[in-house]
N, C-alpha and C positions, 0 to 999 in steps of 0.2 A: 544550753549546749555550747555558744559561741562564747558565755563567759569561761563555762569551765574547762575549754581549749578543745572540745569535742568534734570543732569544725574546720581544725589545723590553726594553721599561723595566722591572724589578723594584723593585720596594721595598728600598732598602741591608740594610735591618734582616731582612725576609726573607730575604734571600741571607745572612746574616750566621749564623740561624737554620738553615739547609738545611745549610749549610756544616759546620756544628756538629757534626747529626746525620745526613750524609751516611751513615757507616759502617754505620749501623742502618737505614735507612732501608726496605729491600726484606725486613727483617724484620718489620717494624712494618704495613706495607701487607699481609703474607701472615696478620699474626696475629690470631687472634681474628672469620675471618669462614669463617662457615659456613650453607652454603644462600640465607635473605635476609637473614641478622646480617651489619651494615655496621660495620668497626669507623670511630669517627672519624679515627683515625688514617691512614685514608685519602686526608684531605686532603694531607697531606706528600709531596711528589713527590720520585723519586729518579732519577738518569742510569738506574740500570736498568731502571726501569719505564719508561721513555721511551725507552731503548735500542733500535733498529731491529730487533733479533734476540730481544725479548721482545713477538713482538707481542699475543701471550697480555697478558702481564702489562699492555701499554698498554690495550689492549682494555677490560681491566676497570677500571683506573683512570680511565678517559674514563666508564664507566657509571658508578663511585663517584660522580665530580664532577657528571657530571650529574643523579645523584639527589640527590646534599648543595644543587645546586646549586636543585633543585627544590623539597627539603624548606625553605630560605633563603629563599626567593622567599615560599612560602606565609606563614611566620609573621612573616615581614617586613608583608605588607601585612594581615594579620590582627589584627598589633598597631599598629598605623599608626604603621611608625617607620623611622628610616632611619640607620644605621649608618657609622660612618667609623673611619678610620685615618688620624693625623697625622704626617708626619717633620718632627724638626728640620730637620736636613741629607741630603738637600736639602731645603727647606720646600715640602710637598705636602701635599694630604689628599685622600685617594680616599674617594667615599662610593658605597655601595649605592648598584647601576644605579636603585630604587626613586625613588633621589631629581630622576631626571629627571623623572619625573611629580609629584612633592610640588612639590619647590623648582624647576623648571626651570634643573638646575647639572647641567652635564658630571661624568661619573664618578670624573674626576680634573682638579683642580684645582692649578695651580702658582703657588709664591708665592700664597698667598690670604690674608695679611694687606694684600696691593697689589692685588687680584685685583676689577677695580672693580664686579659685579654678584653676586663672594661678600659683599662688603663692605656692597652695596648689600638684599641677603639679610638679614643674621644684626646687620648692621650695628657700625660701627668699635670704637664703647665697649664691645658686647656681648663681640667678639673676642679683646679685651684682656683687661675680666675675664675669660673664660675661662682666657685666659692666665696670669696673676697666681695664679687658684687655682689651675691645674696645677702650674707650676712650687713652689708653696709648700709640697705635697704633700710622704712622703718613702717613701724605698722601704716601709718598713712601712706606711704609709697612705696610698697612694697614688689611691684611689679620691673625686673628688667627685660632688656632686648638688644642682642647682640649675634653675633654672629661669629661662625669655626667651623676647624674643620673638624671630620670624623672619616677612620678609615672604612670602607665598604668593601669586603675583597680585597682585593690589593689594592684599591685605589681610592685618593684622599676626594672625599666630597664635602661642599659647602654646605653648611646648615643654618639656618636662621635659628634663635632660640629664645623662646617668651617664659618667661618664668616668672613664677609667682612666690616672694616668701611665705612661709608661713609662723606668726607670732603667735607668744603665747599673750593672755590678756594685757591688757595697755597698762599696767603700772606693773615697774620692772618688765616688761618684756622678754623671752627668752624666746632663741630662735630653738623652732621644733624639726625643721624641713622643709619642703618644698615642690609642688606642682607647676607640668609648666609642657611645654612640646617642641618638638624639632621638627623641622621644615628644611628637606634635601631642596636646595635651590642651586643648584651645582650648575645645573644647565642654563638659568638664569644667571649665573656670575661669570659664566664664561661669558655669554652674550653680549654683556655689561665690561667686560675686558675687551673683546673684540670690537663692541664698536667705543671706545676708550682709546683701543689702540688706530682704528681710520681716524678718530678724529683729528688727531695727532701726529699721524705719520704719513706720508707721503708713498700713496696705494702704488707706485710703482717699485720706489726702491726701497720700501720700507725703513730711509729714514727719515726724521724728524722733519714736519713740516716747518714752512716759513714763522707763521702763526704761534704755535709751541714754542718756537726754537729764538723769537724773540722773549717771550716767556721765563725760559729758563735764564735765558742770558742777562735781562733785567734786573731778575731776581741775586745774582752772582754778580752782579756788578755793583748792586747795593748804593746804598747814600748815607746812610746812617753812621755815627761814631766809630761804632764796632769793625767798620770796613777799614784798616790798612791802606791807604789807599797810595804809601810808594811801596810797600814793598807785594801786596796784590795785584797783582798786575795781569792783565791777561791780555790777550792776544785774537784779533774778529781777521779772518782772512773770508774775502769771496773768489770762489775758483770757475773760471768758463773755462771751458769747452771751445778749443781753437776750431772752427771750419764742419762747427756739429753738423752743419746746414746740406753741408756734403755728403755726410752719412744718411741721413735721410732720402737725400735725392737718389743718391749713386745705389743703393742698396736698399731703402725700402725702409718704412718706421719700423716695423716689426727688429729691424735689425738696430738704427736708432736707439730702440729703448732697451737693448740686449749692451748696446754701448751705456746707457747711463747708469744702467743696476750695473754692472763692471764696475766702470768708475766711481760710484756709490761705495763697493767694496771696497775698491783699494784706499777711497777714501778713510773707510772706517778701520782699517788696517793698519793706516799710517800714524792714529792717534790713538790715546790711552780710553778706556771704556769709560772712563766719566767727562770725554772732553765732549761738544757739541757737533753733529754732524750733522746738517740741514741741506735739502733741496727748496731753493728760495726762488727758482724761475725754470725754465724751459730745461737749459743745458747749466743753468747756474748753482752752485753750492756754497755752503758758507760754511766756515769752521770755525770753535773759538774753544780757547784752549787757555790754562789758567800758566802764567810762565813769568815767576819774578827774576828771570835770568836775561841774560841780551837774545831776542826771540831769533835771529839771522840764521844762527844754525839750524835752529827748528824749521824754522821756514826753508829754506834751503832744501834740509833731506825730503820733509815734505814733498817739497817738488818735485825733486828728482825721483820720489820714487811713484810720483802721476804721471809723468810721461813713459814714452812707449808706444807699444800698437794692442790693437783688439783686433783678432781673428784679418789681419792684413790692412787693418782701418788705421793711419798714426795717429796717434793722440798729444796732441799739443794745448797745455794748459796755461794759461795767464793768469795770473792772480793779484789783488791787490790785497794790503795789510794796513791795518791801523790798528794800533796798542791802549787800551784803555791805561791809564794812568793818574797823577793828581791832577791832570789838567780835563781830563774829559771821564765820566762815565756813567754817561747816555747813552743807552742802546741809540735811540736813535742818531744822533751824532756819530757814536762810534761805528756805523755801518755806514751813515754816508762820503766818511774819508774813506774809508772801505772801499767804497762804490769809485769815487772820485780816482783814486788811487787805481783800478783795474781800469778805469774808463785810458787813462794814461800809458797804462801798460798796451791796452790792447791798442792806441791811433800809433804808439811808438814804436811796434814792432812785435806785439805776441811771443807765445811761449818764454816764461820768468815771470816775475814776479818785483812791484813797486811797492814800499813803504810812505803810507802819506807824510810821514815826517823827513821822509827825502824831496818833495814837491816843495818848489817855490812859490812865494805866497801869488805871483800872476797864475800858476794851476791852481792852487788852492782855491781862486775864486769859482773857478766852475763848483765847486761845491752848492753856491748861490743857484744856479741853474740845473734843468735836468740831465747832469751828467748820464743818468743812466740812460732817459731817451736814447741821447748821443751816443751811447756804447750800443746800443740795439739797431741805429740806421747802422753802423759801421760795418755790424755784422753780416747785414743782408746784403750793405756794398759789396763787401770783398768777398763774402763767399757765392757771388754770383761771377766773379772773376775767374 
């Protein structure tokens, strides 16, 4: 009946399978079950066990399928995932009935590289790669695993995806298709971003921590060939917080930290979305910005447009700047002129802003010592004045 298409549409490749091991088939279903042991091989159906005159033997193959068919269902929606089978020829892909309810996609799907709401799903570039790595696959390694999105409703969810090619015999090879399943992990990628993003960002202002934010800066400052190193130029400024000490006593931390996520803003306001915006201490920040031009004006507007007040608080900012150039570009170096350079601004007089390459080489030596220390008693002196 299922040769002469009596049983609807089969899969080529299953019938190609059955075919195969027709011969064995009514041995393989009787072997290996006794009492509640189900062998799997029960899935394999043979003319005989379908046979009109084995009603016995139909009998218990309909309760096989429908307990395999039962046990399927459960770990199907307990691992929240959904299961398919690909043919080349004809090009189909049957997915677990599961995925009416996930994906809203019929059980079987034809043509679904043209198939305008599978496309519309998993979407067209998605498709393709998938494609691209199956077929690149080879019989001995024929398994990939990667990960996309797919839309669910209106909304795009993460899926994990194991897929298996399938070849035809090992000389000459031809690709036939492929099983494989998807795995919604959406709410594990978000998880996996959220804590990606604490690791890295600074939980109150939400920008770039100290740690990161040397990272990137490293990175972009480069040593290699490839790196220009007159005409790349960039730019490390660190900004305090004239008299934060005040805000906290006179009004409360609560109010304190309402002043640095503020300043954090305007911080990120004042520069382009791919420059560096870091919280590197208490009330301290750091900025670096890529600038093969004379940095003074930048610096400058910068500034002026950090000071100000918050909610009646003045905000007075000091800054110092050191310029990575042919002569220096080591993060670390280049932060501690940085450092050196604000420690000067702030004993000389607050609010503005020092360039180390305006420092004479008797300040330059504090560079040698804990300039920052030094910038941290100063603060406590005078803001207790």
């Amino acid at each position: 009946m299922i040769r002469e298409g009596e049983c609807g549409a089969f899969n080529p490749l299953i019938l190609e399978c059955l075919t195969a091991v027709a011969g064995d088939l009514e041995k393989r279903l009787n072997h290996g079950i006794t009492g509640r042991e189900i062998s799997i091989d029960s899935l394999h159906l043979s003319e005989a066990t379908l046979d009109n005159g084995d009603a016995e033997a139909s009998s218990r193959t309909l309760e096989l399928l429908d307990y395999e068919r039962m046990k399927y269902h459960f770990f199907a929606s307990m691992s929240n995932e959904v299961q398919f089978e690909f043919t080349e020829e004809p090009p189909m892909i049957m997915l677990s009935d599961w995925s009416d309810h996930k994906l809203d996609l019929p059980e079987i799907v034809m043509d679904p590289y043209n198939d305008e709401a599978f496309c519309a799903t998993f979407g067209k570039e998605n498709l393709e790669k998938l494609s691209r790595l199956l077929r690149a696959t080879t019989i001995d390694d024929p398994v990939i695993d990667v990960e996309m999105e797919a839309t669910v409703g209106d909304e795009l969810r993460w899926f994990h995806v194991l897929a298996r090619a399938l070849w035809s015999g090992p000389s000459d090879p031809v690709y036939l298709g492929s099983i494989g399943k998807l795995i919604d992990v959406d709410d594990r990628q978000a998880e996996l971003i959220d804590l990606q993003f604490k690791a890295y960002h600074d939980p109150l202002t939400e920008v770039v921590n100290g740690a990161f934010a040397r990272k990137i800066i490293a990175e972009r400052l480069g040593s290699g060939e490839a790196c220009d190193r007159h005409r790349d130029r960039h730019v490390l400024a660190l900004c305090d917080l004239d008299f934060f000490k005040q805000a906290n006593d006179t009004y409360g931390h609560q109010f304190g930290d309402r002043v640095l996520k503020h300043f954090a803003e305007r911080l990120q306001e004042s520069v382009r979305g791919e420059d560096v915006v870091a919280r590197v201490g208490g009330d301290e920040f750091l900025l670096c910005m890529e600038c093969p031009v004379d940095p003074r004006p930048l610096i400058d507007r910068i500034h002026r447009s950090l000071e100000g007040d918050f909610e009646g608080f003045p905000l007075s900012v000091s800054m110092g700047v050191a310029i990575a150039g042919s002569d220096v570009r080591d993060y670390d170096e280049l932060f501690r002129r940085a450092d050196v350079a604000l420690y000067h601004k702030k004993r000389g007089g607050r609010s503005g802003y020092v360039f180390y390459s305006d420092l004479d080489e008797e300040e330059r030596d504090l560079l040698l010592e804990g300039a920052h220390t030094a910038l941290s008693g100063i603060d406590r002196d005078e803001s207790d004045q």
